[in-house]
N, CA, C and O of each residue as an XYZ file, in Angstrom:
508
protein
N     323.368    310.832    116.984
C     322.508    310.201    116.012
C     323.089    310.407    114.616
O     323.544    311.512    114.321
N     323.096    309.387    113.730
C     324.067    309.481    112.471
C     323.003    310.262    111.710
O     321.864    310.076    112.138
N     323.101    310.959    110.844
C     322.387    311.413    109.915
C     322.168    310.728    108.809
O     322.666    309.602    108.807
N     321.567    311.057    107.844
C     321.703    310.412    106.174
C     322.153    310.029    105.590
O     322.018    308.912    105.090
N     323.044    310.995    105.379
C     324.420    311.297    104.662
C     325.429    310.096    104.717
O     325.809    309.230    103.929
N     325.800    310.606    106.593
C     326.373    309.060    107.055
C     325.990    307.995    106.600
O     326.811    307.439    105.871
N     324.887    307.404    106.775
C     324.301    306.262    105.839
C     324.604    305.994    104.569
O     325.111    304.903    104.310
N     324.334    306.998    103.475
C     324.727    306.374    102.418
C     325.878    306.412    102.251
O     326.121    305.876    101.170
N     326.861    306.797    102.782
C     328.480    306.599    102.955
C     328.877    305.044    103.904
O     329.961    304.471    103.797
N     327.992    304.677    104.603
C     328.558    303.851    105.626
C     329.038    302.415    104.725
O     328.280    301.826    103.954
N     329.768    302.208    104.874
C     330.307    300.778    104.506
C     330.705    299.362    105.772
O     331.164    299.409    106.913
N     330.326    298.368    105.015
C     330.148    297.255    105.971
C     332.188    297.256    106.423
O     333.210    297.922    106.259
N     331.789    296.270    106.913
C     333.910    296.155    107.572
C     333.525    294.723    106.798
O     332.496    294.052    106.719
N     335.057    294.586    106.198
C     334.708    292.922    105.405
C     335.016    292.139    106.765
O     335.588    292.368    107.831
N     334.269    291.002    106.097
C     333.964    289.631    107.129
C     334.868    288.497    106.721
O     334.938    287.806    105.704
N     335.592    288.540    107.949
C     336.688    287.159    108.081
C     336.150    285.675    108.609
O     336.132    285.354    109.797
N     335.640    284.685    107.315
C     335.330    283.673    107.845
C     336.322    282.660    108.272
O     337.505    282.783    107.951
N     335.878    281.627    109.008
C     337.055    280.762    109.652
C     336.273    279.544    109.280
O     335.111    279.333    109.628
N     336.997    278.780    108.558
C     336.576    276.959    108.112
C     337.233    276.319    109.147
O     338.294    276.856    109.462
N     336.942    275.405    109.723
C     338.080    274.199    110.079
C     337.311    272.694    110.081
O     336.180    272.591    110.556
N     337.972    271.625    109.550
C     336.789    270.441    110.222
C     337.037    269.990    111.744
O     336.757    268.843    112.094
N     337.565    270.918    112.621
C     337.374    270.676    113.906
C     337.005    271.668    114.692
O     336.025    272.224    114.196
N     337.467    272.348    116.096
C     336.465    273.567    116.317
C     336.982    274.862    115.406
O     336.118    275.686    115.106
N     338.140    275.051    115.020
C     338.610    275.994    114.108
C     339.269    277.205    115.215
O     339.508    278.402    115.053
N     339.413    276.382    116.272
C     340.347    277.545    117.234
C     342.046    277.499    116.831
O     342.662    278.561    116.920
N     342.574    276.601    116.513
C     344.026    277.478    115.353
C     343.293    278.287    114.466
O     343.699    279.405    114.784
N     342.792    278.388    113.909
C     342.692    279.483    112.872
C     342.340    280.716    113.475
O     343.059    281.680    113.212
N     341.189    280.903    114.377
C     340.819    282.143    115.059
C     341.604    282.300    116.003
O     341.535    283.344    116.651
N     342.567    281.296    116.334
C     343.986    282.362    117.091
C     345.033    283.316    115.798
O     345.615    284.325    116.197
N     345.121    283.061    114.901
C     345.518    283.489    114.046
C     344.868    284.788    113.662
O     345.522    285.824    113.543
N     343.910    284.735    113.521
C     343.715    285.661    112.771
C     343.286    286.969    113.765
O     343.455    288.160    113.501
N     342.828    286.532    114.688
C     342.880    287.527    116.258
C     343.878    287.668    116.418
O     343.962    288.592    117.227
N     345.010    287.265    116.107
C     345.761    288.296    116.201
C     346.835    288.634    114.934
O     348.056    288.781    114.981
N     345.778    288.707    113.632
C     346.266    289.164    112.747
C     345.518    290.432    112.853
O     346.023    291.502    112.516
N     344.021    290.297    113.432
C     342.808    291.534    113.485
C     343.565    292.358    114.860
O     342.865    293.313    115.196
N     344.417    292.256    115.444
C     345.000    292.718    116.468
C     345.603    294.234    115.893
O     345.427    295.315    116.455
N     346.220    294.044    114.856
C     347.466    294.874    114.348
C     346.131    296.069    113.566
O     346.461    296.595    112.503
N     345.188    296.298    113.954
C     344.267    297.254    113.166
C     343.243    297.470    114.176
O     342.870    296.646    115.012
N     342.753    298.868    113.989
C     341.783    299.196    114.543
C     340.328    298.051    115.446
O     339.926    297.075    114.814
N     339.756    298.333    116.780
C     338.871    297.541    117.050
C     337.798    297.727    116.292
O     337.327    298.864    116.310
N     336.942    296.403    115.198
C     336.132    296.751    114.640
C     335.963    297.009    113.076
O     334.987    297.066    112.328
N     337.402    297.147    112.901
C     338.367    297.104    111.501
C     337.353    295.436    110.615
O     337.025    295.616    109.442
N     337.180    294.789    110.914
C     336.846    293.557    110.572
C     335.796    293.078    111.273
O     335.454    293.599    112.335
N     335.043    291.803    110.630
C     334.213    290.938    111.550
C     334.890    289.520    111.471
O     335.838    289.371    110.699
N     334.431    288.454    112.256
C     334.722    287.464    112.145
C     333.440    286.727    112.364
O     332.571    287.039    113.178
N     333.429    286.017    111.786
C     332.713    284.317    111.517
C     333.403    283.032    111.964
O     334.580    282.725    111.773
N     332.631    282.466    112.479
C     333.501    280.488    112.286
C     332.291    279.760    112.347
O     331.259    279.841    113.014
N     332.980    278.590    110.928
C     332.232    277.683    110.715
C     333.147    276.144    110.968
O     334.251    275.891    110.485
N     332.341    275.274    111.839
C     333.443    274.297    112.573
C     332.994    273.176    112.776
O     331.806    273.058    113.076
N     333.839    272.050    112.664
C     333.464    270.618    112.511
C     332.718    270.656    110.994
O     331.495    270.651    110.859
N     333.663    270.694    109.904
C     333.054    270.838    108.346
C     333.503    269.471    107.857
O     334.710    269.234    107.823
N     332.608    268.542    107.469
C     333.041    267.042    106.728
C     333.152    267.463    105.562
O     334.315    267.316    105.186
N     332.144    268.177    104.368
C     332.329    267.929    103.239
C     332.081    269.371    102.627
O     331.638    270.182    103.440
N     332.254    269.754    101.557
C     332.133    270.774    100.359
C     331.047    271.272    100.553
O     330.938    272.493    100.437
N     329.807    270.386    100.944
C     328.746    270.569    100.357
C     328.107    271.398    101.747
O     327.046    272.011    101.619
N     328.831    271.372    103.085
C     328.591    272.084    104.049
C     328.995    273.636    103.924
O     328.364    274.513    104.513
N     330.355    273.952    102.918
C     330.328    275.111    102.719
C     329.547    275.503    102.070
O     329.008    276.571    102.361
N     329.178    274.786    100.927
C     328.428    275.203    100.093
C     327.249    275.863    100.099
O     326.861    276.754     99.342
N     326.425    275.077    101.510
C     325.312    275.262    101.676
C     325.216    276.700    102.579
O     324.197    277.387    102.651
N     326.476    276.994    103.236
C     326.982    278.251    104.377
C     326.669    279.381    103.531
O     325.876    280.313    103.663
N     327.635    279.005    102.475
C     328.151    280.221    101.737
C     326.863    280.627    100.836
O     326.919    281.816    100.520
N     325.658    279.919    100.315
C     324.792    279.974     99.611
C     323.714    280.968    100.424
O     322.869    281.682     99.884
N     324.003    280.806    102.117
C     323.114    281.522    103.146
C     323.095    282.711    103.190
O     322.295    283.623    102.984
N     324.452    282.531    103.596
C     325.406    283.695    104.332
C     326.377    285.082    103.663
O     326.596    286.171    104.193
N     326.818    284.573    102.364
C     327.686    285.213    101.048
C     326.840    286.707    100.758
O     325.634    286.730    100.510
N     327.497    287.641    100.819
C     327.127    288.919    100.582
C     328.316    289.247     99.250
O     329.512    289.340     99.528
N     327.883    289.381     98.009
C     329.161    289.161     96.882
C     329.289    290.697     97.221
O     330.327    291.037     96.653
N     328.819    291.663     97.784
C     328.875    293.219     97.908
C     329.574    293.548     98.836
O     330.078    294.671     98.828
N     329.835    292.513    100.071
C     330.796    292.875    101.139
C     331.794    291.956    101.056
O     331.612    290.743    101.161
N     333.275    292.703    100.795
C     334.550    292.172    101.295
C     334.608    291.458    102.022
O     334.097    291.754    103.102
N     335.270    290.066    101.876
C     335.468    288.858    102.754
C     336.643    287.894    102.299
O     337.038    287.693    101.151
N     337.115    287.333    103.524
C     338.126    286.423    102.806
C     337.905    284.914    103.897
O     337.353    284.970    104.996
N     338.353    283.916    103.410
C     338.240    283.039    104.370
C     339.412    282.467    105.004
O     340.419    282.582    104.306
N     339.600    281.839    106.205
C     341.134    281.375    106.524
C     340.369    280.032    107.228
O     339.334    279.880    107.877
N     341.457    279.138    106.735
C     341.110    277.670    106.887
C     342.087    276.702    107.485
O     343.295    276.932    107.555
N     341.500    275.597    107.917
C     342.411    274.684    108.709
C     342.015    273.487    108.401
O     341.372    273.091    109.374
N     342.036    272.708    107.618
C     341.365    271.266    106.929
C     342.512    270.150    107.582
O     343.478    270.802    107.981
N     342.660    269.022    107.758
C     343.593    267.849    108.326
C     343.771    266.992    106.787
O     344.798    266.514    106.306
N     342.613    267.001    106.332
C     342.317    266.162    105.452
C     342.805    266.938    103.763
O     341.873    267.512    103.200
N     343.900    266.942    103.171
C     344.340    267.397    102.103
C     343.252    267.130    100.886
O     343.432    267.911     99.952
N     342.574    266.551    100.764
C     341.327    266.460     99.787
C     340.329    267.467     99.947
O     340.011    268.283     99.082
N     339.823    267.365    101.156
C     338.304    268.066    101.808
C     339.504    269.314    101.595
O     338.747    270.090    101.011
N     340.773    270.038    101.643
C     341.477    271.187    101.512
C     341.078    271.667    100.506
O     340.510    272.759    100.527
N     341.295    270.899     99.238
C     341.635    271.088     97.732
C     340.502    271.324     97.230
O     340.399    272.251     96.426
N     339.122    270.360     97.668
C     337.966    270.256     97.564
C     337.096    271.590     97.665
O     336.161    271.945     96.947
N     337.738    272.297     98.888
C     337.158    273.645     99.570
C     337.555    274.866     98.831
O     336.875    275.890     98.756
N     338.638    274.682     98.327
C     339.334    276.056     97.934
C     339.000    276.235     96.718
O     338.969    277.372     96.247
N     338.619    274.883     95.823
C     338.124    274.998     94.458
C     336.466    275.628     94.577
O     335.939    276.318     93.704
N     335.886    275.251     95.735
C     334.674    275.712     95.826
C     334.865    277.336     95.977
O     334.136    278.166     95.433
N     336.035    277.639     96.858
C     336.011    279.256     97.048
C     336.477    280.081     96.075
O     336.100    281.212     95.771
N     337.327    279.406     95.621
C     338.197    280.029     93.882
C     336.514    280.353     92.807
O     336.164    281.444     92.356
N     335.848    279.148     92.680
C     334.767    279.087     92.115
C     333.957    280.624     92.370
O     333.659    281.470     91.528
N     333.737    280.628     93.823
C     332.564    282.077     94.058
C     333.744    283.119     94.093
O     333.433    283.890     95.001
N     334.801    283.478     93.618
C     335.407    284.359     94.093
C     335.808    284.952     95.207
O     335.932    286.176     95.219
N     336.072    284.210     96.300
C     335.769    284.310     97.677
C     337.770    283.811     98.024
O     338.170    282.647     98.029
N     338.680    285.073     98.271
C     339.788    284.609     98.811
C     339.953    283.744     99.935
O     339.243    283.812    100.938
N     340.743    283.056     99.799
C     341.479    282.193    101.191
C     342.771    281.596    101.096
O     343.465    281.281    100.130
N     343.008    281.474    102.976
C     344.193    281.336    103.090
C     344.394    280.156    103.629
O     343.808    280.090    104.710
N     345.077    278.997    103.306
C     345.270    277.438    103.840
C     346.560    278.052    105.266
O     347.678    278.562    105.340
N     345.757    277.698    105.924
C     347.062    277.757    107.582
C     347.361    276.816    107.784
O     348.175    276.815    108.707
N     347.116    275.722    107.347
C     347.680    274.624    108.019
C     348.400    273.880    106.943
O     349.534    273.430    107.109
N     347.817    273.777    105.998
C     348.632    272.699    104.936
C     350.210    272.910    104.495
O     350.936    271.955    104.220
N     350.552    273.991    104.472
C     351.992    274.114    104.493
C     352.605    273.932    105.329
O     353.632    273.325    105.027
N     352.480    274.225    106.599
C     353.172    274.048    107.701
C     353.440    272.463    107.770
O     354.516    271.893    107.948
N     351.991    271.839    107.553
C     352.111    270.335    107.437
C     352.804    269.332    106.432
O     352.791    268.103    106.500
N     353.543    270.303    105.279
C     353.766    270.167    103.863
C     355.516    269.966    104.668
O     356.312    269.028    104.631
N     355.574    271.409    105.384
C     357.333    271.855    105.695
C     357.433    270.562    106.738
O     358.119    269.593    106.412
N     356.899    270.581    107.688
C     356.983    269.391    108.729
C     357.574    268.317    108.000
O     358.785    268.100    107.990
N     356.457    267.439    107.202
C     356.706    266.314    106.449
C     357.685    266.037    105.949
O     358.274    264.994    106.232
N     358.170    266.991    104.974
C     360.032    267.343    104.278
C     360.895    267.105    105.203
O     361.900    266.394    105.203
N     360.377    267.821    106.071
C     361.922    267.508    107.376
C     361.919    266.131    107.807
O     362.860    265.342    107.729
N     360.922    265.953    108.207
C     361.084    264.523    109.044
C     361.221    263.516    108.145
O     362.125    262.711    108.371
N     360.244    263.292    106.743
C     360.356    262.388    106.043
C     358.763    261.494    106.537
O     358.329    260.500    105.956
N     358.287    262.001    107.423
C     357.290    261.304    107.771
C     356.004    261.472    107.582
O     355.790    262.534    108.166
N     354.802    261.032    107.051
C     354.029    261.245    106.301
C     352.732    261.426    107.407
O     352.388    260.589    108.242
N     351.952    263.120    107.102
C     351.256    263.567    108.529
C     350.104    262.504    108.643
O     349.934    261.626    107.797
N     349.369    262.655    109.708
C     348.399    261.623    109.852
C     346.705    262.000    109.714
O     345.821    261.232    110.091
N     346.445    263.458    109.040
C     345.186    264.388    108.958
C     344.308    264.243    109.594
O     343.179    264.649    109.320
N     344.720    263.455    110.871
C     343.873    263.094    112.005
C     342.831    265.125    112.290
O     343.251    266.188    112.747
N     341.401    264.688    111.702
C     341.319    265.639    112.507
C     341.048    266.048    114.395
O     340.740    265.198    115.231
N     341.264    267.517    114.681
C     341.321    267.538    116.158
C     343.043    267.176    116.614
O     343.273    267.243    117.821
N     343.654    266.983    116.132
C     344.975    265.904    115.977
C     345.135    266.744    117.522
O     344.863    266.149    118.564
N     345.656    268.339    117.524
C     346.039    269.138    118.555
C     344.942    268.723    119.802
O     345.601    268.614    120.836
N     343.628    268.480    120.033
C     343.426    268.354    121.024
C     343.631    267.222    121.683
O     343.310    267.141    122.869
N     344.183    266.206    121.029
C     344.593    264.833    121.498
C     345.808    265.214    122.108
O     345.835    264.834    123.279
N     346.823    265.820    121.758
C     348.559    265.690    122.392
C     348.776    266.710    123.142
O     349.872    267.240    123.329
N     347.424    267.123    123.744
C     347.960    268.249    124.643
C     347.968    267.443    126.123
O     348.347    268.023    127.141
C-alpha cells in the first residue's frame, strides 16, 4: 500500500498522443517501438484517428490537454495542409510534435520527381 509521501511525490508518465487522418497505425508502430527502448510504463499512449480537420484536434485537445503533464504528439497527415494546419494548432498550445510522414514523403518525391498523391489510407490500398 503506497503511503502519502509516495503520493505527493508520484508523477504522471507523459502521454504520447498519436494523430493520423486514417487509423494512425504507422505512427503507433513507431512509436511502440520507440516506447520499446525504455522501461514498461515509462510512457502512455493515446490515438486519435480518422482526423478531417483542425477543429477535431482542437476540440480533443480542449478535452483531454493536461498543460501539467508532459506530452508530445506524433503524427501522420496525407494531406500537407490539414499537416501545417495541425502543427500550427500544436505550436499554438505548446504541445511538441513530430511529422512521420511528411518528410519521408518530401525525400520520396525528390527522388522520383513524382508528385505524392495524399491519398489518405494510401498504405491500406497497396497492400
Amino acid at each position: 500500500m503506497a503511503s502519502s509521501i509516495d503520493d505527493i511525490f508520484a508523477v504522471d508518465n507523459p502521454i504520447l498522443y498519436i494523430l493520423s487522418d486514417s487509423r494512425g497505425e504507422t505512427a503507433l508502430a513507431v512509436v511502440y517501438a520507440a516506447a520499446a527502448q525504455f522501461p514498461d510504463g515509462s510512457v502512455e499512449i493515446e490515438r486519435l484517428s480518422n482526423i478531417a480537420d483542425v477543429e477535431t484536434v482542437c476540440e480533443y485537445f480542449d478535452e483531454h490537454y493536461n498543460s501539467g503533464r508532459q506530452c508530445a504528439v506524433f503524427h501522420t497527415f496525407a494531406d500537407g495542409t490539414l499537416r501545417r494546419e495541425i502543427r500550427r494548432e500544436l505550436d499554438r498550445r505548446g504541445i511538441p510534435s513530430i511529422d512521420l510522414l511528411g518528410p519521408a514523403v518530401t525525400v520520396i518525391s525528390t527522388l522520383t520527381g513524382i508528385a505524392p498523391s495524399h491519398e489518405v489510407g494510401a498504405v491500406y490500398r497497396k497492400r
